[in-house]
N, C-alpha and C positions, 0 to 999 in steps of 0.2 A: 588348290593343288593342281599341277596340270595334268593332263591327259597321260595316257600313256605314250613310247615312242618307243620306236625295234632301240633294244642294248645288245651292245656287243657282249663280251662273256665276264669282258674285266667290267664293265657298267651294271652288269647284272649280278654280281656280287658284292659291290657297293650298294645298292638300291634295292636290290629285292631280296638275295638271299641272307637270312636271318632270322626269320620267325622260324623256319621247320626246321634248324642248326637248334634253335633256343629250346623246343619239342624236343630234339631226339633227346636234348641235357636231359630233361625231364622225365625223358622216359626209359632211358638207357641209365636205370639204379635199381631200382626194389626189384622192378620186374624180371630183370635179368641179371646182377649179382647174386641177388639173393634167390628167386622163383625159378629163372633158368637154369641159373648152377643146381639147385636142389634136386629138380626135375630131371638132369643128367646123371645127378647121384646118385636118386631113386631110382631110372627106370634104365639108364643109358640112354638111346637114341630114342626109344619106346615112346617116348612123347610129342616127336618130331612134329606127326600129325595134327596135334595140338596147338602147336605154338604156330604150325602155318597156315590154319584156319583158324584160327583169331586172329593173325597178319590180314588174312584175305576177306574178312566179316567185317572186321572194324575200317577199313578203308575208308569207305564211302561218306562213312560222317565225319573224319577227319577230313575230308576232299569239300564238304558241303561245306565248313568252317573258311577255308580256303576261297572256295566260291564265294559266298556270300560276301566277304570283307571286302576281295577285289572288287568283286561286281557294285556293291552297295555303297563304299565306303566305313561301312558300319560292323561292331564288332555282332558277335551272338549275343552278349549280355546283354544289349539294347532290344538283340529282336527274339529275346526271350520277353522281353515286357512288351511287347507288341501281341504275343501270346494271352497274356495272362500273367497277374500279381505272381502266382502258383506256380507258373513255369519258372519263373527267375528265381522265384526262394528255395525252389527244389533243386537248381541250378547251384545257388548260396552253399545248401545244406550240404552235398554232396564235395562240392568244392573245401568245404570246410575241414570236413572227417578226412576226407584226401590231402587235402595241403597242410593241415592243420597236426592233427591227431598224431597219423603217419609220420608230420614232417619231425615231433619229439622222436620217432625212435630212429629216424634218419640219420639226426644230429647225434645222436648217443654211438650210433654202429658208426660215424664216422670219426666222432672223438674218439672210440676203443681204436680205432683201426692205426690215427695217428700217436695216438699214447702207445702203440705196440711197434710202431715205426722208430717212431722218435724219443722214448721212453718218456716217464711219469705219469705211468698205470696206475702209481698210488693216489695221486690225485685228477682222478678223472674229470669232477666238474670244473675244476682249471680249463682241460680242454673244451668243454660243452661251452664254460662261457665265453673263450677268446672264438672259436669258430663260428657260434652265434653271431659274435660284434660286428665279427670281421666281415661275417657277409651282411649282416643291415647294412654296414658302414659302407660297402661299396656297392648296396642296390643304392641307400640314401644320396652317396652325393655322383654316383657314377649315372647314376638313372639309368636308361633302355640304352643309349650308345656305349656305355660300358659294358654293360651287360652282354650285348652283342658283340662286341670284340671278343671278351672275354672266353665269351662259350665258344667263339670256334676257333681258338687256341686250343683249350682244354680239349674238344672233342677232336683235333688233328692229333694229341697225342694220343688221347685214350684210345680213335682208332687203330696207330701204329703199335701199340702197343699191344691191345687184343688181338689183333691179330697177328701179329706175330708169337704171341702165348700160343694161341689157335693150331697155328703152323707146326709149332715144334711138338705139342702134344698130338697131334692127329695119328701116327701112329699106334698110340695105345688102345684108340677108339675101337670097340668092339660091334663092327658093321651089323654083327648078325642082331642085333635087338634092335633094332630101325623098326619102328613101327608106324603106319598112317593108322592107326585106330587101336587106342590104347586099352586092349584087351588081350589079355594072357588065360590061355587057358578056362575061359570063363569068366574070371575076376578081372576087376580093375587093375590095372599096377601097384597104381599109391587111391588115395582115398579120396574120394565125391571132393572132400571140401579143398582139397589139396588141386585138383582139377580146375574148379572154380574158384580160387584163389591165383593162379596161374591164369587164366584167362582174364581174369577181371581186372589184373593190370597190364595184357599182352596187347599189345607193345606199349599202350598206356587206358587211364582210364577214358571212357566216352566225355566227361567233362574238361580234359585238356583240350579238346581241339574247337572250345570254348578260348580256353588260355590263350592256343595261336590263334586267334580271332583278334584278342587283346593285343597281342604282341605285332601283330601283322597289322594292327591299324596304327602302332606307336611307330612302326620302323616306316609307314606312310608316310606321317609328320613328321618324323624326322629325317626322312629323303627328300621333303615335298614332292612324291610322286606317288599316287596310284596306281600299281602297276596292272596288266591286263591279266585275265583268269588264266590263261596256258602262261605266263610266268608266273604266277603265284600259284597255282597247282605246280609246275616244278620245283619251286622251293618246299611245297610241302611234301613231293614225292620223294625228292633229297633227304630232308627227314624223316619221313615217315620212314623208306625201304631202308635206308641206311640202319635206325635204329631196329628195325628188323633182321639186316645181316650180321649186327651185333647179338643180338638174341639167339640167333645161332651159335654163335660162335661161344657163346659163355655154355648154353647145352651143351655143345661138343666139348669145353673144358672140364663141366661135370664127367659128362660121359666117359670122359677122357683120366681125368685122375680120381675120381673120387667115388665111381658105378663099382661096386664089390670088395670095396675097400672094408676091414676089419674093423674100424673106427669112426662108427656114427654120427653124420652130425647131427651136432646138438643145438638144442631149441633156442638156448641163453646164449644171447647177442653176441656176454665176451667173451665166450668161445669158439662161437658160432664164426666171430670176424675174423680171429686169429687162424682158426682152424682152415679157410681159405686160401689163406700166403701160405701156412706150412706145408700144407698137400701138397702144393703147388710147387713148390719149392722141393718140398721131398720124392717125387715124381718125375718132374722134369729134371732137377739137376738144382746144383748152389747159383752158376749163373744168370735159369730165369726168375732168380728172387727180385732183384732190381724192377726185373719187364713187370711183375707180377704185382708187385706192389703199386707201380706206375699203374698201371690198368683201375687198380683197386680204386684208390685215391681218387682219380680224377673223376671216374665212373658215379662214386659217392658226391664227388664237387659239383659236379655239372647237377645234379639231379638236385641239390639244395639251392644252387643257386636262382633255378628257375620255379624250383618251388616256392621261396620266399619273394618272388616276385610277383610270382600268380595270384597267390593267395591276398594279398593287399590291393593288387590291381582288380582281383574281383570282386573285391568289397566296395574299391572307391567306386568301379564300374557300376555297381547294383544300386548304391546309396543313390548315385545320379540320374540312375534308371528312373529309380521309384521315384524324384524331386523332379522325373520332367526334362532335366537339363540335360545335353547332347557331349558328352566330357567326350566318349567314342575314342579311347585309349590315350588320349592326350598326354602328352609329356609332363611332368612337372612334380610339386609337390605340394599337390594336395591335402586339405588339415586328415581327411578320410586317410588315403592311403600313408601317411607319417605314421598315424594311430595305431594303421593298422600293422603298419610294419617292425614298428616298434613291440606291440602287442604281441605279433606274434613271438620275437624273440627273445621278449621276457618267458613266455607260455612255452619255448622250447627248452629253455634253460629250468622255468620251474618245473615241466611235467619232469627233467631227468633228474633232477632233483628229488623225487618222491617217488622213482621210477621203480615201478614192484614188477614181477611176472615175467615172463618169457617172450621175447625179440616178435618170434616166428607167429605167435600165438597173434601181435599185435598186427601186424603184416597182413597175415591171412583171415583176420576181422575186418580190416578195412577194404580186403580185396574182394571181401565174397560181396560187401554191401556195395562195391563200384559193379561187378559184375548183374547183381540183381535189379539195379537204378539203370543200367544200360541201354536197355530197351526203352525205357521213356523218354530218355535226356535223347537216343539216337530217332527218335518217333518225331522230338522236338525239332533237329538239324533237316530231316528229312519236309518237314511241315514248311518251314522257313524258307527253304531254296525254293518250293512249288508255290508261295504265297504270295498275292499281287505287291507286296514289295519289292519281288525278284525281279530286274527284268525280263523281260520274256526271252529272247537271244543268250540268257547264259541260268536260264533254269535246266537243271538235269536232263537228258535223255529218256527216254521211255524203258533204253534197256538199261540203266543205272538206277530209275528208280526201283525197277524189278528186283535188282542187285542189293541197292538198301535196304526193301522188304523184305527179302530172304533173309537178310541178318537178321533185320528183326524179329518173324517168324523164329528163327533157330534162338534168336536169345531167350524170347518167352517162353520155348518148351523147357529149354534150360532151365529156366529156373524154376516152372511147375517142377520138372522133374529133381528138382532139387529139393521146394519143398515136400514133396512126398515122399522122400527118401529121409528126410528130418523126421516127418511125421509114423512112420514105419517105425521110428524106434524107442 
C-alpha cells in the first residue's frame, strides 16, 4: 500500500473517512435509543454529567484503536495475540455477548418498530426473518464497500432527522434538573445498575474500538492507502464526538417528552418501541411523527448493520490470530467469516424465536458486563500503543497516557464500588 499523501477534503472522504461513520452506526442504537432516551425519562437533564464523562473517559482507547492501525497497519485483534492467547479470547468473549447476545434483542426491537410502522404485528417473526436476510445478504455480497456507502447515507439522515426532533422539542425541556453529578437529595436518581448500564454502552462499548481497528484496516485495502495518525484520529473523532452529539440529543428528547409523563415506560420491548413514536408524536405534534419515526429506524439500522459485521469480522480476525496468519481485516469472503455470518443470523432469528423476558432487562445484562470488562480490554489498547510494536514517533504522549490511566483508575473503582453495592444486599 503506499504511504500516506496530504488529501484534500473531497480525497479524504473517499480514502479515509469511514471507519469512525461505520462506529458512530454501531454506537448510535442501544446506547442512546433506548439508555439515553430512558435516562432523560427517568432523571430529565439529571444525568447529563453522566453521559459526558463516559464521553470524556472512553476517548483515549477509541483514539488508541485509531493510532495503532494507522501507525502499524494492523488491526487490535492481532495485537491482542501479541499480548497473550487470554487477551484475544477475552477480547472474543466480550465481543460475543455484545454483538451476539444484544445483537437478538436488537433484531426483535427493530422488527416491532417496523411491524408498528408498516403493520403485521401479528406476525412478528416474518419480520425478524426478512431483516435478518436482508442484512447478511448485503454484508455477504456488498462486503466493507457497501457497507461503507451505506452507513453514511443512513447516518446523514438519522443525523437530520435527530436533530431536528431535538430542535422542535427543546422548549419543553426542563433546564432546572441539569445535573453534573447525579445525586438528588442524597439518593441516586435511578438505580446503581441502571448508571452502569448507561455507561457501559456510552457512547459504545470498550471492545468496538477493537471493531474500528477491523474496519479501518479493511477501508486501507480497499483505498490501497494507509492513511497518517492525524487523519485517521480525525475520522475517528468524526465518529466518536458526532455519535456523542447524538447521545445528547436523544437525552434531551427523553428529557423533553417523556421526564414526568403519567405513563411509564415499560420494560417489554413491544411496548417499550411503540411507546417512543407515540410520545413523540403525542408531544410534539402529528407532524413530527414522519421525523420521528425516521430517526427511529435508521438509528436501529445503522446499529445492526455494523454489528453483524463486527461480530464475523472478529471471529475471522481471532480464528487467524490464533493459526499465525496475517488476514489484518482483509476484504473477502472467508470460509470463517461466511460461517460466522450466517451463524449469527440463524442465532438472531432463533433466540426471537424462543424469546422469553423483558427487552430492558436483556440490555442492561449486557451493559453492566461491557462496563465491568472495561478496564481490562482498555488496560489492553493502552498496553499496545506503549509496546515496542508501536513506533516510537506515534506512541501516545505522557500527558494522554496520564489521561488513559485516569479512566482506568475511575473504571475499576467503579466497579469495586459496584460490587459492593451487590454484595450489601
Amino acid at each position: 500500500m503506499d504511504g500516506p499523501r496530504k488529501l484534500n477534503k473531497w480525497q479524504f472522504v473517499g480514502t479515509v473517512l469511514g471507519p469512525g461513520l461505520i462506529y458512530a452506526g454501531a454506537s448510535i442504537g442501544t446506547s442512546h435509543l433506548v439508555q439515553a432516551t430512558r435516562a432523560g425519562a427517568m432523571a430529565g437533564l439529571g444525568l447529563l454529567g453522566v453521559v459526558l464523562l463516559a464521553l470524556l473517559l472512553k476517548f483515549p482507547f477509541f483514539e488508541f484503536g485509531s493510532r495503532y492501525s494507522s501507525a502499524t497497519g494492523k488491526d487490535l485483534v492481532h495485537g491482542y495475540r501479541e499480548i497473550g492467547i487470554w487477551a484475544l479470547l477475552l477480547f472474543l468473549s466480550a465481543t460475543l455477548l455484545t454483538g451476539g447476545f444484544a445483537g437478538v434483542a436488537l433484531i426483535r426491537f427493530t422488527a416491532i418498530l417496523f411491524a408498528f410502522v408498516f403493520g403485521g404485528s401479528e406476525n412478528l417473526m416474518a419480520w425478524v426473518v426478512g431483516l435478518s436476510s436482508a442484512v447478511v445478504a448485503l454484508i455477504y455480497f456488498g462486503g466493507y464497500r457497501l457497507l461503507d456507502k451505506t452507513m453514511k447515507s443512513v447516518l446523514v439522515v438519522l443525523a437530520v432527522s435527530t436533530v431536528a426532533a431535538t430542535l422542535a422539542s427543546t422548549p419543553l425541556i426542563n433546564i432546572q434538573t441539569i445535573r453534573m453529578v447525579p445525586m438528588m437529595e442524597g439518593n441516586l436518581i435511578v438505580p446503581l445498575a441502571f448508571l452502569l448500564a448507561l455507561v457501559g454502552w456510552m457512547p459504545a462499548p470498550i471492545e468496538v474500538s477493537a471493531w474500528y481497528s477491523l474496519w479501518a484496516v479493511a477501508k486501507y485495502r480497499e483505498s490501497d492507502r494507509v492513511p497518517s495518525v492525524s487523519e485517521a484520529r480525525l475520522d475517528l473523532m468524526i465518529g466518536y464526538f458526532g455519535s456523542g452529539f447524538l447521545a445528547l440529543c436523544f437525552l434531551a428528547l427523553g428529557a423533553a417528552v417523556m421526564y414526568g409523563a403519567a405513563i411509564p415506560l415499560s420494560n417489554k420491548g413491544s411496548v417499550f418501541s411503540t411507546q417512543l413514536v407515540e410520545m413523540y408524536s403525542m408531544t410534539l405534534g402529528g407532524w413530527a411523527r414522519p421525523l420521528v419515526i425516521v430517526a427511529v429506524l435508521t438509528t436501529m439500522l445503522s446499529t445492526i448493520l455494523a454489528v453483524m459485521d463486527a461480530v464475523p469480522r472478529t471471529i475471522s480476525a481471532t480464528v487467524s490470530s490464533l493459526r499465525g496468519s496475517d488476514l489484518n481485516g482483509k476484504e473477502g469472503k472467508d470460509t470463517i467469516f461466511v460461517a460466522s455470518l450466517l451463524g449469527l443470523g440463524v442465532f438472531s432469528i432463533f433466540g426471537n424465536a424462543v424469546f422469553v423476558g423483558s427487552f430492558t432487562i436483556i440490555i442492561d445484562a449486557a451493559t453492566i458486563v461491557a462496563f465491568l470488562t472495561a478496564p481490562v480490554l482498555a488496560m489492553l489498547n493502552l498496553r499496545l500503543v506503549t509496546s515496542k510494536s508501536m513506533p516510537v514517533e506515534h506512541r501516545p504522549s505522557t500527558a494522554m497516557r496520564a489521561y488513559a490511566s485516569l479512566g482506568i483508575g475511575l473504571s475499576v473503582l467503579f466497579s469495586f464500588y459496584y460490587f459492593a453495592y451487590r454484595l450489601s444486599f
